[in-house]
N, C-alpha and C positions, 0 to 999 in steps of 0.2 A: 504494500500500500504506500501511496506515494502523499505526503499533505503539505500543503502549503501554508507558509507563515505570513503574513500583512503587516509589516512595522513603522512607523510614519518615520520618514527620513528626520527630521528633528530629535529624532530618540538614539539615533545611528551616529556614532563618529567615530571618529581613527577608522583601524582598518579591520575590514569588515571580512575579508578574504577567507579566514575561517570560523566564520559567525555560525554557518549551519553546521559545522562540527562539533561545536561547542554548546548549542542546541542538542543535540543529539545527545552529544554527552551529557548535559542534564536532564534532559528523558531520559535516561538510560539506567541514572544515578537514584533519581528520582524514583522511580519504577522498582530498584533493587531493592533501595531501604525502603520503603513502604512497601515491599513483600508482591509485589504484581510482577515483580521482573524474577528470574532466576539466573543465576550465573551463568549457564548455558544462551536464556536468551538476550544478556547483557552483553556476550559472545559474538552473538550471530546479531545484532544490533548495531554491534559497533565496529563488524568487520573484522575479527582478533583471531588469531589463526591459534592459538591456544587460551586452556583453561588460565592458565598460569600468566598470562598478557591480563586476563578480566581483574584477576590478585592484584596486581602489579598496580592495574590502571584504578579501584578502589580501595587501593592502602594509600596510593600517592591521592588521594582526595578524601583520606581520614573515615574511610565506609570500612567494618568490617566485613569480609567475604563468609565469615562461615555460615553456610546455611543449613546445619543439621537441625533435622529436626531428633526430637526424643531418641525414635523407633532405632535411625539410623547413627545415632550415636553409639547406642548399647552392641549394635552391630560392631562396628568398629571398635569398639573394649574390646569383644569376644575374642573379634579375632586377634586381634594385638597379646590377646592372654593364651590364646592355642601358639601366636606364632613364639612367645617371649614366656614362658609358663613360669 
């Protein structure tokens, strides 16, 4: 889906050349910490050829990335306790 944004030029200065970047990147921000985005489609949002670019690019803007919920945390104990006993 493709959406267009309307900004009246008096609201606009300097340089604008990555204005819808940085658009993007706050939908994208936005969307993750309020729980409607997931890492995956923060991903594929913002073009990031890995998981580990989405890390990088919401540690450098003070978001944390972990998104485990409960289920999948105790998951990951288990295994960490089969693989480390």
């Amino acid at each position: 889906m493709s959406v267009t944004i309307s900004l009246p030029d008096e609201i606009l200065s300097g340089d604008t050349r990555n204005l819808p970047r940085k658009i993007l990147e706050q939908v994208a921000l936005d969307g993750f910490k309020s729980g409607q985005l997931t890492t995956s489609q923060v991903r594929r949002i913002l073009a990031f050829d890995s998981r580990m670019q989405v890390h990088e690019f919401l540690a450098a803007h003070g978001v944390p990335w972990v998104d485990y919920d409960a289920e999948e945390l105790e998951r990951e104990r288990n295994t960490l306790k089969e693989l480390f006993p």
